[in-house]
ZADO-1210 file (C-alpha; in nm, 4 decimals, padded with zeros to 6 digits):
<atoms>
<atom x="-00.9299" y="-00.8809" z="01.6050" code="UNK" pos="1"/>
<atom x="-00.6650" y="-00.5962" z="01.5733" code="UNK" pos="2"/>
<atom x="-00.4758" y="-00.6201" z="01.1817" code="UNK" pos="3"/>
<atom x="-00.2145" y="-00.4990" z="01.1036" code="UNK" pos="4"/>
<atom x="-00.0583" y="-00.3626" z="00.7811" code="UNK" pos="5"/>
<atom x="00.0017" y="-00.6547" z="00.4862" code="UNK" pos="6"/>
<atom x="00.1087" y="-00.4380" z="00.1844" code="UNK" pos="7"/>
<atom x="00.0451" y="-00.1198" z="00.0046" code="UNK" pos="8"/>
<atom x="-00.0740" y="-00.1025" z="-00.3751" code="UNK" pos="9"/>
<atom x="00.1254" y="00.1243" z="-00.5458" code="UNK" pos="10"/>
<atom x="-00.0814" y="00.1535" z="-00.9492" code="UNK" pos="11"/>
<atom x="00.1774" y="00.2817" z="-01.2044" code="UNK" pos="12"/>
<atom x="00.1970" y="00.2878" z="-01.6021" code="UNK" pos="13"/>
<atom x="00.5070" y="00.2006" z="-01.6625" code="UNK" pos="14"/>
<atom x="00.5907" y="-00.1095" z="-01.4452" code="UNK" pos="15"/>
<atom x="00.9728" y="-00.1791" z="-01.4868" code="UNK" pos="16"/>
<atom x="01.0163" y="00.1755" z="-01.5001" code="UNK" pos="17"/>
<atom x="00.8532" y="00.1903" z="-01.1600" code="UNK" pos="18"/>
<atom x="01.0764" y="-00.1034" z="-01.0272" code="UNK" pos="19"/>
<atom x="01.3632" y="00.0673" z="-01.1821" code="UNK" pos="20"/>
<atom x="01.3094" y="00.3715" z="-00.9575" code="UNK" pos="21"/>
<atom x="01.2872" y="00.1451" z="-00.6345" code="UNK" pos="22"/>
<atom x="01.6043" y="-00.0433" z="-00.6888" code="UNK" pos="23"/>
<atom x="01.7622" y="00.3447" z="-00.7249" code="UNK" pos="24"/>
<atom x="01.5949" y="00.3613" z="-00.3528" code="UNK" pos="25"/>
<atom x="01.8359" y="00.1012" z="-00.2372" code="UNK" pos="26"/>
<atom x="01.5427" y="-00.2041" z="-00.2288" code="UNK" pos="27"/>
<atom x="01.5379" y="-00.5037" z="-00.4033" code="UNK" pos="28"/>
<atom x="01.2542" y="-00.5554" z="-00.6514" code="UNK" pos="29"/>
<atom x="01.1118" y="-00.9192" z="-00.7271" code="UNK" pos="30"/>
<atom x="01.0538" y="-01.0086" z="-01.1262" code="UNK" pos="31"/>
<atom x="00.7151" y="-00.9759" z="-01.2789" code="UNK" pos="32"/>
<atom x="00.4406" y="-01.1166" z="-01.1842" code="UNK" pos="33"/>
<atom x="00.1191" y="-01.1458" z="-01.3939" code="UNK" pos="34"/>
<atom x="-00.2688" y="-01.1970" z="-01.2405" code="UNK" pos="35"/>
<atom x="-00.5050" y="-01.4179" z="-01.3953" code="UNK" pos="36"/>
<atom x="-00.7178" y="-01.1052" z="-01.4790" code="UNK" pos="37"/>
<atom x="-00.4253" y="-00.9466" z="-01.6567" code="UNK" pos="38"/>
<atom x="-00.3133" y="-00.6787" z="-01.3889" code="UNK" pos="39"/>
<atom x="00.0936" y="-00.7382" z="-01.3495" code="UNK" pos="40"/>
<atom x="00.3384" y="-00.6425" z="-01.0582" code="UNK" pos="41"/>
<atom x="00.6192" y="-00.6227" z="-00.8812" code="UNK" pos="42"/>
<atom x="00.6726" y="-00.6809" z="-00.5098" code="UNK" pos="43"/>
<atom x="00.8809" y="-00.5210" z="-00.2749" code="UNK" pos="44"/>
<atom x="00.9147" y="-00.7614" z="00.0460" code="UNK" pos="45"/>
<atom x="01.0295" y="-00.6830" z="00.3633" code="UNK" pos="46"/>
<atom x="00.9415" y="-00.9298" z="00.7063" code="UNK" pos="47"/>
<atom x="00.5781" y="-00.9442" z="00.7145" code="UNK" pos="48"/>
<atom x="00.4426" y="-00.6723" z="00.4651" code="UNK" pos="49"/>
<atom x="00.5419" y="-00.5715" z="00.0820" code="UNK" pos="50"/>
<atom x="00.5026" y="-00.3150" z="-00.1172" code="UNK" pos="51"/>
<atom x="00.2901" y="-00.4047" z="-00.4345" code="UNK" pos="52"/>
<atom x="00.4114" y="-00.2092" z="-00.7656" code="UNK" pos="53"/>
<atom x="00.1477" y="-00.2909" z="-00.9924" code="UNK" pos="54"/>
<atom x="00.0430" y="-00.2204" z="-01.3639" code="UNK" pos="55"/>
<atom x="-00.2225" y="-00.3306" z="-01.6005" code="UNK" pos="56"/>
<atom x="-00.0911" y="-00.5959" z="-01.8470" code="UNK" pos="57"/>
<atom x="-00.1292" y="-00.6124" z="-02.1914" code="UNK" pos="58"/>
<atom x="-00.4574" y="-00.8202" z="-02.3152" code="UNK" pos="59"/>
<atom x="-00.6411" y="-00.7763" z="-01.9682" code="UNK" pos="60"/>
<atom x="-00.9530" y="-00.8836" z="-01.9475" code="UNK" pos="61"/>
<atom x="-01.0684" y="-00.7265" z="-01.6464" code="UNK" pos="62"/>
<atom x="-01.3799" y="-00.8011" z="-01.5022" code="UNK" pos="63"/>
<atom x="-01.6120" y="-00.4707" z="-01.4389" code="UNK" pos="64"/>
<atom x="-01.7162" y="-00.3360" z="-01.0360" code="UNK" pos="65"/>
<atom x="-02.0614" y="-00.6045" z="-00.9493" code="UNK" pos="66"/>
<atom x="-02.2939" y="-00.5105" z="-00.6658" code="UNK" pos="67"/>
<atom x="-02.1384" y="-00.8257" z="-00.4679" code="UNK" pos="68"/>
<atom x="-01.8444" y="-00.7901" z="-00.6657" code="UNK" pos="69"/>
<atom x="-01.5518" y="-00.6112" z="-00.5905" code="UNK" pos="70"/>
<atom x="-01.3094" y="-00.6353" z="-00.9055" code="UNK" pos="71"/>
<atom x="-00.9461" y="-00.5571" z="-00.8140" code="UNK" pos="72"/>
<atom x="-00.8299" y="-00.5219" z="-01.1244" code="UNK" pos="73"/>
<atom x="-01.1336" y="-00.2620" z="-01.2633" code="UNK" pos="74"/>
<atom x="-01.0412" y="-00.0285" z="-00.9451" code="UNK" pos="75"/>
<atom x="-00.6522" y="-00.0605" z="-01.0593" code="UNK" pos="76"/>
<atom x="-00.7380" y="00.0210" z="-01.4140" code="UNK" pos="77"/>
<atom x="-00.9809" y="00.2839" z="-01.2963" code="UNK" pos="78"/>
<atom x="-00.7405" y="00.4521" z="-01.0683" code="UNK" pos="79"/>
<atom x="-00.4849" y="00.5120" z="-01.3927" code="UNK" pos="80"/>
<atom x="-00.7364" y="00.7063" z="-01.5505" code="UNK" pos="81"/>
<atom x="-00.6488" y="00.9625" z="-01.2871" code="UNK" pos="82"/>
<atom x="-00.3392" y="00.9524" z="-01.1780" code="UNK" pos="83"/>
<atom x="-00.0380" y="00.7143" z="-01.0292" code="UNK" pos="84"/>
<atom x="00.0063" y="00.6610" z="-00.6833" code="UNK" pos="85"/>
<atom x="-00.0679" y="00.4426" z="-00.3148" code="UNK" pos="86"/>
<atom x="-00.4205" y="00.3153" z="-00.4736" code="UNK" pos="87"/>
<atom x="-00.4739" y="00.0802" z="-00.1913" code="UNK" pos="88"/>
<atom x="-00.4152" y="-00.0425" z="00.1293" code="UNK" pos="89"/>
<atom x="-00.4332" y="-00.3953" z="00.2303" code="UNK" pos="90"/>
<atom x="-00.4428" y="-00.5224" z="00.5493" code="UNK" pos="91"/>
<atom x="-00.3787" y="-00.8682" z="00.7186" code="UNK" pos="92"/>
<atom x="-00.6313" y="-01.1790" z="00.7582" code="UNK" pos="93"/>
<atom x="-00.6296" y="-01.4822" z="00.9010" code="UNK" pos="94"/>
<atom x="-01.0393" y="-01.5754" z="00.7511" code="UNK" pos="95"/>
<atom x="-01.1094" y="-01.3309" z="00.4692" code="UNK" pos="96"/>
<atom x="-01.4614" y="-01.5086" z="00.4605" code="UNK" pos="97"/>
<atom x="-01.5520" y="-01.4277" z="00.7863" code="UNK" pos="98"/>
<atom x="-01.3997" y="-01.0320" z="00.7293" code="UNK" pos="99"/>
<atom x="-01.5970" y="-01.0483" z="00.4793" code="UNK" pos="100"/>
<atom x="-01.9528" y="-01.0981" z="00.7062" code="UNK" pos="101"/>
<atom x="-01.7869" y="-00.8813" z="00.9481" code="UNK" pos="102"/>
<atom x="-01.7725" y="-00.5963" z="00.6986" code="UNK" pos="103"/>
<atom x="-02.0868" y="-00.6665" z="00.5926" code="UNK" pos="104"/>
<atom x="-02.2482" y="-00.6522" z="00.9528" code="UNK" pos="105"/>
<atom x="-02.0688" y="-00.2815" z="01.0112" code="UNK" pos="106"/>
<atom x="-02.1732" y="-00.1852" z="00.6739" code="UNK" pos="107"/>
<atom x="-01.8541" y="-00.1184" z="00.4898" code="UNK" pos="108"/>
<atom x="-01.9175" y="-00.3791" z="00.2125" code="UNK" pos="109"/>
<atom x="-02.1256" y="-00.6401" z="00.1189" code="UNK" pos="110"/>
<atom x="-01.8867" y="-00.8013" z="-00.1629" code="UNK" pos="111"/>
<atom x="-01.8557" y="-01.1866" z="-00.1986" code="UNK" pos="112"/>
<atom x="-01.4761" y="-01.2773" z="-00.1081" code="UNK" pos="113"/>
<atom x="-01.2678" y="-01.2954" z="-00.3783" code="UNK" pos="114"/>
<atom x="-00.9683" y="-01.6077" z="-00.4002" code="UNK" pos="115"/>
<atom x="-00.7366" y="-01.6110" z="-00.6915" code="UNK" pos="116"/>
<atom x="-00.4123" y="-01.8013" z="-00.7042" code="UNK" pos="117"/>
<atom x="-00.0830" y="-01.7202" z="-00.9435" code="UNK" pos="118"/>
<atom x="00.2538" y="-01.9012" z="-00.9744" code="UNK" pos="119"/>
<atom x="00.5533" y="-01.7292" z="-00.7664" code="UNK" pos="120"/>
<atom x="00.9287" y="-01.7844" z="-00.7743" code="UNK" pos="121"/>
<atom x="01.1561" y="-01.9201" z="-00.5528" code="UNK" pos="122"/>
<atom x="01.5331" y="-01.6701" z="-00.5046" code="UNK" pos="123"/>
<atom x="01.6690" y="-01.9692" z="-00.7095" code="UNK" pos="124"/>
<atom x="01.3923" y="-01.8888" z="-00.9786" code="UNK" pos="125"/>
<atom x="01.2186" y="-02.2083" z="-00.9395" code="UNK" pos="126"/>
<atom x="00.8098" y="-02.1805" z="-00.9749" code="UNK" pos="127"/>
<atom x="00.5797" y="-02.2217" z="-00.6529" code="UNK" pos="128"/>
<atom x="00.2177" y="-02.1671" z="-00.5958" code="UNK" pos="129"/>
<atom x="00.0650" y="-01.8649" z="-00.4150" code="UNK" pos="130"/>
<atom x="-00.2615" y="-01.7805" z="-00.3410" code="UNK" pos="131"/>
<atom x="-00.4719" y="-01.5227" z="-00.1390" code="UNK" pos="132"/>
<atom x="-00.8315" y="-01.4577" z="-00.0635" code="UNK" pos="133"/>
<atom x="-00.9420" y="-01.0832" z="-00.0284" code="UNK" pos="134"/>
<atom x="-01.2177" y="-00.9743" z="00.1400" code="UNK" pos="135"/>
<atom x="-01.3542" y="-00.5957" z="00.0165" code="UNK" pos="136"/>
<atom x="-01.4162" y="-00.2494" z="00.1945" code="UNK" pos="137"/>
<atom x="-01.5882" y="00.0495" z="00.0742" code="UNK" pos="138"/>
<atom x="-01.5326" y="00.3624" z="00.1960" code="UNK" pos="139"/>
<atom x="-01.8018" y="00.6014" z="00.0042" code="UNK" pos="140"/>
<atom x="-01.6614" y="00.9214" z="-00.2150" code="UNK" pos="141"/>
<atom x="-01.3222" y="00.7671" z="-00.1663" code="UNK" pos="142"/>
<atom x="-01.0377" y="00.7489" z="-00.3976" code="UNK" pos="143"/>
<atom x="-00.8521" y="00.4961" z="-00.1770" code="UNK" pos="144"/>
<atom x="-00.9034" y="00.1241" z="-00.2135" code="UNK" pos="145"/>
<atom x="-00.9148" y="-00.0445" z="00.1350" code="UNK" pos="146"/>
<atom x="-00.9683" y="-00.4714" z="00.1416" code="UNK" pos="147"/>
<atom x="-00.7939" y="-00.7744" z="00.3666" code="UNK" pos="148"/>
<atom x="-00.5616" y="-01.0316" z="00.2364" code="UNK" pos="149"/>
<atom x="-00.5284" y="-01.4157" z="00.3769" code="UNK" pos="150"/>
<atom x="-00.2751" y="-01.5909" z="00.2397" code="UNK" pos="151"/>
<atom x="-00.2608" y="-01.9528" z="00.1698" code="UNK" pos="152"/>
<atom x="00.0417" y="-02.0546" z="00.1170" code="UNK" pos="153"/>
<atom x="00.2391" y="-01.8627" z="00.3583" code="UNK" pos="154"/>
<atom x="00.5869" y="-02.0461" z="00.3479" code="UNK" pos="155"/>
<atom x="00.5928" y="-01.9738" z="-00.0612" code="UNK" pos="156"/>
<atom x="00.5329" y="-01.6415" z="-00.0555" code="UNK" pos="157"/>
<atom x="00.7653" y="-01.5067" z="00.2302" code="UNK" pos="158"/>
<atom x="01.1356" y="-01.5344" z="00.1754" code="UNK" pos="159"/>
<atom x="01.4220" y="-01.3694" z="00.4042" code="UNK" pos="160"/>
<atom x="01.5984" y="-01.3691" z="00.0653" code="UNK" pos="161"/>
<atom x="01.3974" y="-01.1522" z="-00.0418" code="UNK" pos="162"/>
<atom x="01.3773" y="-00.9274" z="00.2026" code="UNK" pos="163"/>
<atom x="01.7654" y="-00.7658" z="00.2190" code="UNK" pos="164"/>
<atom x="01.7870" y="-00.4512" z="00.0613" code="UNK" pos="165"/>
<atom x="02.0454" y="-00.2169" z="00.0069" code="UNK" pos="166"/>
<atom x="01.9037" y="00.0371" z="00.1717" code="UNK" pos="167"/>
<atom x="01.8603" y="-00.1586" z="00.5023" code="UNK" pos="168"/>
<atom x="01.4805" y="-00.0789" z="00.5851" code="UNK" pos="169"/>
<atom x="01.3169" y="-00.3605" z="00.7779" code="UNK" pos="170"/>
<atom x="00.9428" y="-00.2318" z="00.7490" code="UNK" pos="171"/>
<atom x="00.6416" y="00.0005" z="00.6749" code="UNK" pos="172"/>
<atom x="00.5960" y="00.2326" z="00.9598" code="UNK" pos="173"/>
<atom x="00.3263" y="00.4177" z="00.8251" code="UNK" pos="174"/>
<atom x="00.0675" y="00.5376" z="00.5200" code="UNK" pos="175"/>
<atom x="-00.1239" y="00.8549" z="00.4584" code="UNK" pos="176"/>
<atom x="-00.4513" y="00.9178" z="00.3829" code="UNK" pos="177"/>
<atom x="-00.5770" y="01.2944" z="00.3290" code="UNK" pos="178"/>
<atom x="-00.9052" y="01.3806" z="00.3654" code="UNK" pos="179"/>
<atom x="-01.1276" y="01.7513" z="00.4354" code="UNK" pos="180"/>
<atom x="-01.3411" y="01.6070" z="00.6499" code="UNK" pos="181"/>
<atom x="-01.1642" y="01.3819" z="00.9240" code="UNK" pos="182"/>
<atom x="-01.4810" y="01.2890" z="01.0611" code="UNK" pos="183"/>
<atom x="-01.6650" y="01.1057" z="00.8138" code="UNK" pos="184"/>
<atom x="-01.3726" y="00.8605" z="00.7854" code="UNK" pos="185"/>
<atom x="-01.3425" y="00.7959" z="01.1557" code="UNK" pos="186"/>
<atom x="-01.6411" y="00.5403" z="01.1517" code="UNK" pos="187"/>
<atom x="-01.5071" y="00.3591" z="00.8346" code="UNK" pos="188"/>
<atom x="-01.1421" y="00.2894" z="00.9309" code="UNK" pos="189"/>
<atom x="-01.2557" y="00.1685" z="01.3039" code="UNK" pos="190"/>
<atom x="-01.4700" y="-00.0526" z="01.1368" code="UNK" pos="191"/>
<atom x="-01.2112" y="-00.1779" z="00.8937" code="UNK" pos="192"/>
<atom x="-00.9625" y="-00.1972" z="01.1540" code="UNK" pos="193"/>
<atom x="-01.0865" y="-00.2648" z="01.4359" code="UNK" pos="194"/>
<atom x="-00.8840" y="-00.0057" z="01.6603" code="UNK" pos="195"/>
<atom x="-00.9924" y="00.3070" z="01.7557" code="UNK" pos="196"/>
<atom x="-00.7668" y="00.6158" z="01.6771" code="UNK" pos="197"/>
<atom x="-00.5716" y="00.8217" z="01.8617" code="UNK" pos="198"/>
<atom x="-00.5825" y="01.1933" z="01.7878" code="UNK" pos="199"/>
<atom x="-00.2290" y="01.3213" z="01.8368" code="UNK" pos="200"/>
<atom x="-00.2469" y="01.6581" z="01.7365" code="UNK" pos="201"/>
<atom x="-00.5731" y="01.6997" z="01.8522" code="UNK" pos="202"/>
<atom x="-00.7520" y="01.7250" z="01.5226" code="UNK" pos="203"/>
<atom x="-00.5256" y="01.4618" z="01.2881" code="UNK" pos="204"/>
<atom x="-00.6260" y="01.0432" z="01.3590" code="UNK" pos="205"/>
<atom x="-00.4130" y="00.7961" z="01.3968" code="UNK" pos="206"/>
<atom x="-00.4962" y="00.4083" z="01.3649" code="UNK" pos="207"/>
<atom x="-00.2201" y="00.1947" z="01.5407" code="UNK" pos="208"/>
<atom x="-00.1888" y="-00.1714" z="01.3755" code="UNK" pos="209"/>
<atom x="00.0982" y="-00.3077" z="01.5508" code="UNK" pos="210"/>
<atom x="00.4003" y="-00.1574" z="01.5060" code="UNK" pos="211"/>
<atom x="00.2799" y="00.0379" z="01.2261" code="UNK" pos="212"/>
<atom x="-00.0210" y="00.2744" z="01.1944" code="UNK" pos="213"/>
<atom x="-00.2386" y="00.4629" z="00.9475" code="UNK" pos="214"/>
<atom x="-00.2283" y="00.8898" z="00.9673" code="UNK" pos="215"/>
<atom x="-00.5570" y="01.0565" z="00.8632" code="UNK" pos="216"/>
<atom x="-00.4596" y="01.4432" z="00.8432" code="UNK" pos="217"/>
<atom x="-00.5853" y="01.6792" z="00.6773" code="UNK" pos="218"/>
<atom x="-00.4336" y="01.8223" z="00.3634" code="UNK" pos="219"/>
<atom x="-00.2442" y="02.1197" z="00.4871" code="UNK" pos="220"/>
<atom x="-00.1221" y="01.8923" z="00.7902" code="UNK" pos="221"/>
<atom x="00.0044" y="01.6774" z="00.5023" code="UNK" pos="222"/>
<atom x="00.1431" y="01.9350" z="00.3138" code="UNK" pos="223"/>
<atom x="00.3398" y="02.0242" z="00.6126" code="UNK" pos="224"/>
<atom x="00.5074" y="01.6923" z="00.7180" code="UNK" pos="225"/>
<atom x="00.5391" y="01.6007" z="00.3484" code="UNK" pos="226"/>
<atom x="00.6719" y="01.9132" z="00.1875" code="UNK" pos="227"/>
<atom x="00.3744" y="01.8800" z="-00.0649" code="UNK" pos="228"/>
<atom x="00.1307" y="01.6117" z="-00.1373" code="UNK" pos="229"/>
<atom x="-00.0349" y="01.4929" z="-00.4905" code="UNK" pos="230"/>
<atom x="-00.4025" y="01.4629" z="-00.3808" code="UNK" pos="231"/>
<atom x="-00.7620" y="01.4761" z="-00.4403" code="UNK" pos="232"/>
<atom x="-00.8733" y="01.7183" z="-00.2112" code="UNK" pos="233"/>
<atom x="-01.2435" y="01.6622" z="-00.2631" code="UNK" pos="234"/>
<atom x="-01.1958" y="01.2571" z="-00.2782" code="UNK" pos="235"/>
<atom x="-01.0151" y="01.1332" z="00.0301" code="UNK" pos="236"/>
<atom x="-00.6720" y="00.9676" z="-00.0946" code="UNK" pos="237"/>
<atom x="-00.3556" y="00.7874" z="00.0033" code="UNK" pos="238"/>
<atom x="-00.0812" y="01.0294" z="-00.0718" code="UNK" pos="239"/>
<atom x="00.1787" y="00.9027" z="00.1116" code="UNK" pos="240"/>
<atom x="00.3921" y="00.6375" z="00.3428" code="UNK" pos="241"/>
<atom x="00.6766" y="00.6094" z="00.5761" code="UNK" pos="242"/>
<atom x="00.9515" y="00.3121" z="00.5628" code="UNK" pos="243"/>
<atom x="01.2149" y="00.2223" z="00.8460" code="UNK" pos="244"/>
<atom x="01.5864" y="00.2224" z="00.7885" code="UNK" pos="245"/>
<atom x="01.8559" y="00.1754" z="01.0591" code="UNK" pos="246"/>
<atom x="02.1186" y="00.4688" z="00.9176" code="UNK" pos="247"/>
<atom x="01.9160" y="00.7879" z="00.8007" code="UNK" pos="248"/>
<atom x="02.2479" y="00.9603" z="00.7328" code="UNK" pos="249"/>
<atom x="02.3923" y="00.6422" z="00.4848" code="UNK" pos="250"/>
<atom x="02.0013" y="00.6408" z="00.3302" code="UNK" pos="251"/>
<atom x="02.0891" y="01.0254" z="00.2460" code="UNK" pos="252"/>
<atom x="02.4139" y="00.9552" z="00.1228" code="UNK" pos="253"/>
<atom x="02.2488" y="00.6859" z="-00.1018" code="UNK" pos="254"/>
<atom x="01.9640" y="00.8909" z="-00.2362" code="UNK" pos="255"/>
<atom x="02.2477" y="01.1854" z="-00.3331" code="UNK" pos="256"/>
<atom x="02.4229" y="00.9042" z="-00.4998" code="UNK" pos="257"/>
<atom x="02.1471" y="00.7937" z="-00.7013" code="UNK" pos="258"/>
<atom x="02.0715" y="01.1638" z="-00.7568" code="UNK" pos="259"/>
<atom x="01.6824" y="01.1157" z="-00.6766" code="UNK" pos="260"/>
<atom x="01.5451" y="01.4547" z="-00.5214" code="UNK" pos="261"/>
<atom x="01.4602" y="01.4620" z="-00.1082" code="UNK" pos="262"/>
<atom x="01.4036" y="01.6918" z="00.1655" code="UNK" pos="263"/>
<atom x="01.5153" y="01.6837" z="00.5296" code="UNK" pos="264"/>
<atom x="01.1665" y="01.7304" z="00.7040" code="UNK" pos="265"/>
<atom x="01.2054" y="01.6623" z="01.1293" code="UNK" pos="266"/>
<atom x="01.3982" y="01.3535" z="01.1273" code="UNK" pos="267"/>
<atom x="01.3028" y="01.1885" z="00.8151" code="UNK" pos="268"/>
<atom x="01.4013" y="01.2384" z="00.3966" code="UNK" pos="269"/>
<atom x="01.0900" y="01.2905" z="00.1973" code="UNK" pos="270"/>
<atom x="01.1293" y="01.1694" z="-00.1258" code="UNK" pos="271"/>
<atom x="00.8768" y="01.3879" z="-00.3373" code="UNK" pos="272"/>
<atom x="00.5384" y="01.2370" z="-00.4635" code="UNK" pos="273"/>
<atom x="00.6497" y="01.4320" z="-00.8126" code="UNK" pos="274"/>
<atom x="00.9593" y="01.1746" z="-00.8318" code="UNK" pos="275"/>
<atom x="00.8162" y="00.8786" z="-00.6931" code="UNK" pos="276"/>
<atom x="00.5083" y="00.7824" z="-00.9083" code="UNK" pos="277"/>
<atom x="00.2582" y="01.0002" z="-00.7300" code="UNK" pos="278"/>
<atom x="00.3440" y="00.8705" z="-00.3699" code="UNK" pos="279"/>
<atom x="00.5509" y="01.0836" z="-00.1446" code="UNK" pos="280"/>
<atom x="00.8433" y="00.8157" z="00.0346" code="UNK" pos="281"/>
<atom x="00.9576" y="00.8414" z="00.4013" code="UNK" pos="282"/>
<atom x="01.2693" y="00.7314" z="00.5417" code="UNK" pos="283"/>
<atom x="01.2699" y="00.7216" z="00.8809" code="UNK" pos="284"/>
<atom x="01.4980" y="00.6235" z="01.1549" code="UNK" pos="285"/>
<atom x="01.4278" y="00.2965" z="01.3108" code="UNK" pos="286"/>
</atoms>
């Protein structure tokens, strides 16, 4: 069964801060949420993905890495040691249990699922229930994070309320990962997928989920579409990803208003990863 993309983890220090800096994007930023482990964030929905700012709380107690124990919240934690940035990708799942034996029969992780539940709010700021169940990937020397999310409680979570932003963008086109060696990723993400990629530009993959898609390139290929990329270059690493927005030229006029630093690269504004938390932003035309 082909995915496709449910939200991006984006691990940051300062969370409102963070938040802050999206709202200047023209989106609109839910309130804080916290985990039961102690990790807090904030979400950024649009129709059928989000984008997941996240932080780690005061008074966590986060559990440590297991052998059949992913811990969410230890790779989060872990991550800020390093640096900010797209920590994670998470993908859609109808049976995280049985993603779970599936990535455990392609030997990409052998991790029990994991189910955790939090309280949500309503646009009217009422409380509702939410809860997911992830099922864990593994992808070895990696510095991205790579699991499926099932969600319970689908009519609490999304909300066409909160999904109108300012800025107009109606989804996630794409993310970024940069790795030297192409190659020994190809295996892992058509195992985690479940697509095979496409190799545009004959050496670069590409992993179509949907309407949206994941870019493997290597990092002077990113370098070049991005302007400039923060990166691991001996760790493969998420370093960027691309959003949709119906006017590119009123998205320009907004980011000059809000005085946050772009380039014009092709047909897209590339928000720098150096202003944007470690996480180079694209606006592209729908």
């Amino acid at each position: 069964m082909t995915h496709r993309i449910d939200h991006l983890v984006v691990a940051v220090h300062d969370l409102d801060q963070a938040a802050s800096f999206y709202q200047r994007l023209g989106f609109q930023v839910g309130a804080r949420n916290r985990h039961p482990w102690g990790t807090e964030n904030r979400i950024v929905q649009l129709p059928g993905s989000f984008i997941e700012l996240i932080s780690v709380g005061e008074g966590a107690a986060i559990s440590p890495h297991q052998a059949s124990a992913f811990s969410f919240g230890a790779f989060v934690q872990d991550y800020l040691k390093d640096r900010e940035g797209l920590a994670m990708l998470a993908l859609d799942s109808q049976d995280a249990k049985a993603d779970a034996v599936l990535f455990a029969e392609r030997g990409i992780g052998s991790f029990e699922p994991f189910h955790f539940e939090r309280t949500g709010r309503r646009p009217d700021g009422s409380e509702t229930k939410v809860a997911f169940t992830l099922a864990f990937a593994s992808a070895e020397h990696s510095k991205a994070g790579f699991f499926v999310s099932q969600h319970h409680y689908p009519e609490n979570f999304w909300n066409p309320e909160f999904q109108r932003h300012d800025n107009k963008v109606t989804q996630i086109a794409s993310v970024t990962l940069v790795a030297s060696d192409l190659e020994r990723l190809r295996a892992f993400l058509t195992a985690f997928t479940g697509v095979q990629p496409a190799s545009p530009n004959g050496d670069d993959l590409s992993f179509q989920l949907g309407e949206s898609r994941i870019d493997v390139l290597t990092p002077d290929d990113a370098a070049e579409i991005y302007g400039s990329i923060e990166a691991e270059l001996d760790r493969p690493s998420f370093v960027a990803f691309a959003v949709r927005v119906g006017d590119i030229q009123r998205q320009a006029q907004w980011l000059d208003s809000a005085e946050i630093p772009y380039q014009h690269i092709g047909s897209r504004l590339i928000v720098p990863a150096s202003a944007a938390f470690g996480v180079a932003i694209a606006f592209e035309p729908t």
